[in-house]
ROBA-495768 format. One line per field, with one value per residue (C-alpha): residue in one letter; x, y, z. Coordinates in nm, 3 decimals. Layout:
<pts>
torvex <- [a; ...]
X <- [X; ...]
Y <- [Y; ...]
Z <- [Z; ...]
</pts>
This chain:
<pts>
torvex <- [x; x; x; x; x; x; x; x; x; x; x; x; x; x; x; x; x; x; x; x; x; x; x; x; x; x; x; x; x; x; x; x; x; x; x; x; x; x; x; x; x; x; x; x; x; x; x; x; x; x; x; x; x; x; x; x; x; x; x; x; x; x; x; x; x; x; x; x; x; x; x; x; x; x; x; x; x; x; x; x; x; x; x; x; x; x; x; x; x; x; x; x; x; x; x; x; x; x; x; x; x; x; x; x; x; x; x; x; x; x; x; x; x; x; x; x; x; x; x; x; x; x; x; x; x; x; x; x; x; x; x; x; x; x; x; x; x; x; x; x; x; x; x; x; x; x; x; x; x; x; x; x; x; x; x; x; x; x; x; x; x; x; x; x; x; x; x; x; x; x; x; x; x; x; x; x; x; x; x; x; x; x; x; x; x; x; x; x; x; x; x; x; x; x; x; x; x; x; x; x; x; x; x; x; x; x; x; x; x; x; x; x; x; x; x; x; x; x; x; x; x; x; x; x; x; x; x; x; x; x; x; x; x; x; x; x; x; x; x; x; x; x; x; x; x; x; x; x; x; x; x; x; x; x; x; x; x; x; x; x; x; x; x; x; x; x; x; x; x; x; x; x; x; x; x; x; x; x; x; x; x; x; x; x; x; x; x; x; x; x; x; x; x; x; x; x; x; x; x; x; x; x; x; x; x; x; x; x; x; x; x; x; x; x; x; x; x; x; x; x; x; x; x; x; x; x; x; x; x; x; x; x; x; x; x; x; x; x; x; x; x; x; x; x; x; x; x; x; x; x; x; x; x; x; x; x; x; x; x; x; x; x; x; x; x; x; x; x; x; x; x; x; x; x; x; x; x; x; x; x; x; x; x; x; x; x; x; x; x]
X <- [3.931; 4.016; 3.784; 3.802; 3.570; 3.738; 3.559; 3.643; 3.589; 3.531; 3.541; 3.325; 3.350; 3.635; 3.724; 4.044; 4.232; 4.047; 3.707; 3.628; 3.880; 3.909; 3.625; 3.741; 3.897; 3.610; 3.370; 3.608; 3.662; 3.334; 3.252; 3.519; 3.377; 3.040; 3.171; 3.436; 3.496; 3.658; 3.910; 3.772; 4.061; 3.987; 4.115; 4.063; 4.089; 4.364; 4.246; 4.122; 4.023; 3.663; 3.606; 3.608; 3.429; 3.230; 3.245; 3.568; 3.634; 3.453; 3.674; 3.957; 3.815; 3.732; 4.061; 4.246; 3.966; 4.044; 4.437; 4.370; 4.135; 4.339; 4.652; 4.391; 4.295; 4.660; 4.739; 4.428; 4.574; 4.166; 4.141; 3.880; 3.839; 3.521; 3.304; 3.394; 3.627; 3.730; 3.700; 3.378; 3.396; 3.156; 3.231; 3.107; 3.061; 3.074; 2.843; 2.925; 3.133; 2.851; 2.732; 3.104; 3.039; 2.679; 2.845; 3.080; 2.807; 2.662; 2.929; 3.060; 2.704; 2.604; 2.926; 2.697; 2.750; 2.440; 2.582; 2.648; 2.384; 2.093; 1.842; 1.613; 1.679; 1.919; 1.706; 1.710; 1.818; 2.145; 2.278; 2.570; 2.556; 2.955; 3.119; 3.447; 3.526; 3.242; 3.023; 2.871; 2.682; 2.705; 2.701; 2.599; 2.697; 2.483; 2.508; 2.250; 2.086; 1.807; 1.991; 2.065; 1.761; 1.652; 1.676; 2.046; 2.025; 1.745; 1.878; 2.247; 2.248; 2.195; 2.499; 2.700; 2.584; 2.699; 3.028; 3.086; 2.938; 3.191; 3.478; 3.343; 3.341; 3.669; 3.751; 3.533; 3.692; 4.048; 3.889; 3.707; 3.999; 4.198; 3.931; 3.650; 3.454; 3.137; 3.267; 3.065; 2.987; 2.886; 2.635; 2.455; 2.471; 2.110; 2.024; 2.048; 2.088; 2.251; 2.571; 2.646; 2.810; 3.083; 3.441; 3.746; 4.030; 4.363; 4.554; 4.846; 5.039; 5.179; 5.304; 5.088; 5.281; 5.336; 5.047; 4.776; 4.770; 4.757; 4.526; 4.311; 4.351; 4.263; 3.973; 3.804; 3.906; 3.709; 3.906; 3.877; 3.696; 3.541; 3.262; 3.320; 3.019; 3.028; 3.087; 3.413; 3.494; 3.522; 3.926; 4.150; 4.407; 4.754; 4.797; 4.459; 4.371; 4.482; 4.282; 3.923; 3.601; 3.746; 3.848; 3.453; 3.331; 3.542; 3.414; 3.022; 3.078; 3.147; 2.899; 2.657; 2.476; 2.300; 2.106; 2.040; 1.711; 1.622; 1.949; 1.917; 1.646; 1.774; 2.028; 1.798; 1.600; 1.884; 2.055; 1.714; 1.696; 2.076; 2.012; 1.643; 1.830; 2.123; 2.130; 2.382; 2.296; 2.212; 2.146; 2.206; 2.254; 2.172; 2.179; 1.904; 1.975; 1.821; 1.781; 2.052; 1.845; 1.549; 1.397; 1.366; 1.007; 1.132; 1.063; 1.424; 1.538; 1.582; 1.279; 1.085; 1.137; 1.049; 1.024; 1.121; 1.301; 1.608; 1.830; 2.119; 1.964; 1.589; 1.455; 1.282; 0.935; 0.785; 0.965; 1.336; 1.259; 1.329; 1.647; 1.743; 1.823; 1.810; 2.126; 2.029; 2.312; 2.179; 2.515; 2.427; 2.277; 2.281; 2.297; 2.604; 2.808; 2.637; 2.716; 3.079; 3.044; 2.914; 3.240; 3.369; 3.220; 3.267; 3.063; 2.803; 2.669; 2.517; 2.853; 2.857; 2.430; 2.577; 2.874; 2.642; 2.379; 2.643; 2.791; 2.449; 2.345; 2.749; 2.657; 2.352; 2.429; 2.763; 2.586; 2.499; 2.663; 2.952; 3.067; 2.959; 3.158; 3.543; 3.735; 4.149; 4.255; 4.004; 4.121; 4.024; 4.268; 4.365; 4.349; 4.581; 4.596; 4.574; 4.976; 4.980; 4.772]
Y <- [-9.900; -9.525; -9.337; -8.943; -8.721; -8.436; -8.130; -7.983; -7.641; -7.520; -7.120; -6.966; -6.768; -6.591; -6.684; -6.769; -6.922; -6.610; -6.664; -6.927; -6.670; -6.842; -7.067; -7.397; -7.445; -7.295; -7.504; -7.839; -7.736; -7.735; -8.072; -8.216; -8.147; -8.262; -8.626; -8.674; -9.064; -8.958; -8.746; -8.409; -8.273; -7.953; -7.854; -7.613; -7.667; -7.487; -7.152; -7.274; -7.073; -6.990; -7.000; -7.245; -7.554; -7.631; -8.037; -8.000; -7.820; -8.078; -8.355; -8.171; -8.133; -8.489; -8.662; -8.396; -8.522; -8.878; -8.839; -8.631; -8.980; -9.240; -9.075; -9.086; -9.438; -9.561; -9.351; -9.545; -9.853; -9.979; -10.221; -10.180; -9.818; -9.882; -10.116; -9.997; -9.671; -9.536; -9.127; -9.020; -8.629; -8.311; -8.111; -7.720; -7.538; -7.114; -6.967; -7.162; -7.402; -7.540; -7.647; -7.804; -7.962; -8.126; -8.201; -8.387; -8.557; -8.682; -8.755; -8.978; -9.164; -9.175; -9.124; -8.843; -8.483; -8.235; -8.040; -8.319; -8.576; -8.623; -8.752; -8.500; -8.635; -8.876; -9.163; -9.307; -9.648; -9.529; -9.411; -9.598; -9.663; -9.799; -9.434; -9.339; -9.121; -9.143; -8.839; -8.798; -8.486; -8.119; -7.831; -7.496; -7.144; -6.916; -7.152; -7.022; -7.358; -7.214; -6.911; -6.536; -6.318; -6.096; -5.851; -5.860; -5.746; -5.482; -5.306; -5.290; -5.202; -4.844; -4.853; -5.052; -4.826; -4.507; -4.623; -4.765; -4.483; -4.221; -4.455; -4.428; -4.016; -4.006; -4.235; -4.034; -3.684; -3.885; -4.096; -3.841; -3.576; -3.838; -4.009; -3.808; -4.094; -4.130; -4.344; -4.641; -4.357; -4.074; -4.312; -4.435; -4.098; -4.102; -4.492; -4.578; -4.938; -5.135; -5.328; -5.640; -5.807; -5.952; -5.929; -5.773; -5.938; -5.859; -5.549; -5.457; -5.101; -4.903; -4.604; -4.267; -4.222; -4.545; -4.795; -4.638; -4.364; -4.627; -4.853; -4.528; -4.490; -4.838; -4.831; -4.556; -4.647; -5.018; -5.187; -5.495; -5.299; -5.518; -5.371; -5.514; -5.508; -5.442; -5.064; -5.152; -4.933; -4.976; -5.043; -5.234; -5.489; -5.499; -5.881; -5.945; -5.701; -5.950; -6.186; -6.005; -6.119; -6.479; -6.414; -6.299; -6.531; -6.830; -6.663; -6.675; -7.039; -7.103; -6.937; -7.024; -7.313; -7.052; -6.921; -7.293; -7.342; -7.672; -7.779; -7.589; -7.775; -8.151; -8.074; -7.991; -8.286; -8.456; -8.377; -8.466; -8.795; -8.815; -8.702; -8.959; -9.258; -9.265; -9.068; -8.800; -8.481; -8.185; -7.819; -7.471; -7.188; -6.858; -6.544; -6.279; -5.901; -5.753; -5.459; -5.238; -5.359; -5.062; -5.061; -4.687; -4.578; -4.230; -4.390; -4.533; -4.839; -4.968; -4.869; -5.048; -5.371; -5.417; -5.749; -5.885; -6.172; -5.990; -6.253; -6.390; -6.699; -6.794; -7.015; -7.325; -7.419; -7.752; -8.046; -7.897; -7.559; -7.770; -7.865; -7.420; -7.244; -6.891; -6.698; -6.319; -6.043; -5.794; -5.490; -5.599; -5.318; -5.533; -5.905; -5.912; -5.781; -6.041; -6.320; -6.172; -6.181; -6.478; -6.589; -6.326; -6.190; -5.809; -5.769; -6.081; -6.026; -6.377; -6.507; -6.765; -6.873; -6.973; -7.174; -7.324; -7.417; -7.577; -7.752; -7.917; -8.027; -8.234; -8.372; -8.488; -8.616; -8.804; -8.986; -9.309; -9.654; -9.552; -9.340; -9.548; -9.788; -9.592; -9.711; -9.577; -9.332; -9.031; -8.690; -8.356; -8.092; -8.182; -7.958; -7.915; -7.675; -7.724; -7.749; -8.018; -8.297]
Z <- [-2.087; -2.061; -2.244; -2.384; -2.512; -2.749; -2.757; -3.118; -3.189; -3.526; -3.642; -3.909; -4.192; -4.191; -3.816; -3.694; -3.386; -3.168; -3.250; -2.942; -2.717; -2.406; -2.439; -2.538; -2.192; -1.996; -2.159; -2.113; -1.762; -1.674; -1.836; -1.680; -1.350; -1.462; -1.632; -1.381; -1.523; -1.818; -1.949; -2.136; -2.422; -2.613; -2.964; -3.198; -3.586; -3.716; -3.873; -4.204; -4.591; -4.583; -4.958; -5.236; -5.263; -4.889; -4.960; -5.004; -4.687; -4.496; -4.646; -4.531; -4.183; -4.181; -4.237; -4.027; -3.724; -3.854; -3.781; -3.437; -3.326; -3.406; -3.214; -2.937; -2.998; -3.001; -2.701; -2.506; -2.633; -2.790; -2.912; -3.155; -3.245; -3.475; -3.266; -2.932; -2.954; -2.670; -2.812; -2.860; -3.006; -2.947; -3.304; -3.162; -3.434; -3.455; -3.790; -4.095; -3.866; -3.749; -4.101; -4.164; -3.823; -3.967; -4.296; -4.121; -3.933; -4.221; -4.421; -4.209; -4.109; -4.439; -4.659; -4.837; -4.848; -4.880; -5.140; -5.380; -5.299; -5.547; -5.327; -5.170; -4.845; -4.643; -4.542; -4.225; -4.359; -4.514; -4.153; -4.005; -3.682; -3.680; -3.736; -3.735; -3.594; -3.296; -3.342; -3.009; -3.095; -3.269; -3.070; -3.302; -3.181; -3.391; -3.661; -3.992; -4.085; -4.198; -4.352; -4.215; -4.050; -4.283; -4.004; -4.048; -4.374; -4.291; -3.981; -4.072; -4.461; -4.345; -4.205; -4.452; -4.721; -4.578; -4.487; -4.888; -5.030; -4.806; -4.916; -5.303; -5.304; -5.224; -5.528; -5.709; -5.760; -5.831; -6.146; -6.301; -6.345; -6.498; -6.737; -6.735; -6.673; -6.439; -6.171; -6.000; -5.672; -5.901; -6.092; -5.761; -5.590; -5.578; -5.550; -5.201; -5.225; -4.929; -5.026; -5.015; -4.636; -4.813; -4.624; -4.762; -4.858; -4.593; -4.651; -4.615; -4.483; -4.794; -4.808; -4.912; -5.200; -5.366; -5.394; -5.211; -5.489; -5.780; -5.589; -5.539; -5.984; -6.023; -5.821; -5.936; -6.295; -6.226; -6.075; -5.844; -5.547; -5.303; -5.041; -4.675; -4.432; -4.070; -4.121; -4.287; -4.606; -4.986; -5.083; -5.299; -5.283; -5.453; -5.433; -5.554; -5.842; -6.123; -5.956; -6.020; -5.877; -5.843; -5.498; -5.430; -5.626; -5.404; -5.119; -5.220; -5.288; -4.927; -4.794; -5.118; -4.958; -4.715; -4.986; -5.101; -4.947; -5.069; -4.951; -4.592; -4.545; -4.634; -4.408; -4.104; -4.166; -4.211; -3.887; -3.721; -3.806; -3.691; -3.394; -3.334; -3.478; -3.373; -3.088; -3.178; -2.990; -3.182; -3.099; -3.146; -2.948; -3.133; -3.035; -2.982; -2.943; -2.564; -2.399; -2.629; -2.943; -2.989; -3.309; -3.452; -3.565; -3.757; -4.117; -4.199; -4.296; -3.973; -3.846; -4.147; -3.952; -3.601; -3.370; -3.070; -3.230; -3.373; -3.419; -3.628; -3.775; -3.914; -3.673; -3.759; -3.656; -3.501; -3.341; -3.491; -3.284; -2.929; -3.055; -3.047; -2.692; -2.736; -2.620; -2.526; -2.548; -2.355; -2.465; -2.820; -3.056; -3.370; -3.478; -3.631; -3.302; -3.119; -3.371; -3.311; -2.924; -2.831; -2.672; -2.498; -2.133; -2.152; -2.496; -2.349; -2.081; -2.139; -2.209; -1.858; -1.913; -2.271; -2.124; -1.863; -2.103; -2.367; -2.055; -1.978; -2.340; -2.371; -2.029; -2.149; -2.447; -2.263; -1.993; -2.179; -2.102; -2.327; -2.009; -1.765; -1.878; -1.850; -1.625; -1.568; -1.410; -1.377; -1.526; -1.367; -1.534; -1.907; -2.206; -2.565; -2.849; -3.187; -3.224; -2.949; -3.066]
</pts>
């Protein structure tokens, strides 16, 4: 019987259909060359809304998976997807799609989800071994298990505060010759506190003198103002100002489960005793800042916190640890442009040690009797989009 192995990549919070960049097929066409017996596909999930409810997100993601294997499973003509499927699938994972990629995991080798399970841990007993669809292993790009550095936080709030509290001054002066009111920048003038990394909603073009002036008025009068990280500015949106905080507040529930810990950690253990029982690979490649990343010593912020482990994620200790590969950026001078860069060569230097090394863990994971067993025609060049499968 023919067998496939779909590589399925998964983008993070607030990804899209450009986070992997040209990665999907590099990575397939190298593990094509390396399992030569069976036919490699690549597909990304369609770009998907990062906020709301994350169990509900990986249901999603689950039956849309479901639907993409059983076309596969027809297509191979198999005759018994469940006890001997011929598609086996690698779920890669980018940030937070790595922990949709775990969830999924679990969920469907336990029909439990982290979030909403009671237990404080997933026993070994309750894992089923007769999945569907196959999950031959999770591949984590820079993937927060364990939560978010606080080195993230530390060396780029700096940053993120000067660029809110510019875009707050120039609110300022507008509110207070209407109102007469102390606006949100004049009260905080002198409290440096960092904001909070939270990104902005999409905006639109409008002309100077129509909304941008009102959205300017509402802003400054307390409005719905939300404060983007990554250097972006403070600014409002038309479409969402009825809404309130509810659009933050969906947002933070995504992403909620990283601040979680008791759940952060059921799902490492979790995904540990996938990966020993059943033997579903598991690993994550994170990222960790190089020669561009100097720690300044003048008494600042960023200076307050020095190491030579700037990265992303918190790492794990013990047995979990040899599960992590390190993934250096060497043009990198913070953690979150890393996190961003992973994927594409002229911002990574690292960018082809990280496809070799993700290349190397699939093959490993792949060569089992499951592969050795293909038989069919052998395919060397074979890759789809999202829209295609």
């Amino acid at each position: 019987m023919k067998k496939t192995l779909l590589l399925c990549f998964i983008h993070g919070f607030k990804g899209g259909d450009d986070t992997f960049g040209e990665f999907p097929e590099h990575l397939r066409a190298l593990v094509q060359n390396g399992l030569p017996k069976i036919r490699i596909l690549a597909v990304q999930y369609p770009k998907f809304e990062t906020q709301g409810d994350l169990t509900k997100c990986v249901s999603k993601f689950r039956e849309w998976l479901q639907e993409k294997i059983i076309d596969l499973e027809v297509e191979n003509a198999a005759p018994s997807p469940t006890i001997d499927p011929s598609v086996r699938t690698i779920l890669v994972g980018h940030s937070m799609g790595g922990i949709v990629a775990a969830d999924t995991a679990l969920l469907i080798t336990s029909d439990k989800m982290i979030e909403s399970s009671e237990s404080s841990e997933i026993e070994p007993s309750q894992h089923n071994s007769l999945m569907f669809p196959y999950i031959q292993g999770v591949l984590a790009f820079d993937t927060p298990y364990l939560g978010i550095s606080p080195g993230v936080v530390a060396h780029g709030a700096e940053g993120h505060y000067n660029a809110a509290s510019s875009a707050f001054t120039q609110l300022s002066g507008l509110a207070t010759a209407i109102w007469g009111t102390e606006t949100v920048a004049d009260a905080s003038k002198d409290k440096k506190k960092p904001v909070a990394a939270l990104p902005a909603p999409p905006v639109k073009e409008a002309p100077a003198s129509g909304w941008a002036k009102w959205g300017k008025i509402a802003a400054a009068a307390g409005g719905v103002v939300a404060v983007a990280g990554a250097g972006t500015a403070a600014f409002v949106n038309r479409d969402k100002i009825t809404e309130g905080w509810s659009w933050v507040g969906s947002h933070l529930e995504f992403v909620g489960c990283l601040m979680q810990g008791e759940n952060l950690r059921k799902r490492v253990t979790a995904m540990m005793e996938l990966h020993e029982n059943l033997d579903v690979g598991w690993a994550n490649l994170y990222t960790r800042l190089g020669k561009q990343a100097v720690s300044k010593n003048d008494g600042s912020m960023v200076g307050s916190v020095i190491g030579n482990q700037r990265t992303f994620c918190n790492l794990p200790k013990k047995k979990v640890r040899e599960l992590w590969q390190e993934a250096i950026n060497d043009a990198a001078h913070d953690e979150t442009g890393a996190h961003m860069a992973m994927f594409y060569p002229k911002d990574n230097p690292g960018y082809y040690d990280l496809a070799d090394a993700a290349k190397k863990l699939i093959i490993e994971w792949t060569s089992n009797d499951w592969y050795e067993s293909s038989t069919g025609d052998e395919t060397t060049t074979f890759s789809i989009q999202h829209d295609e499968l």
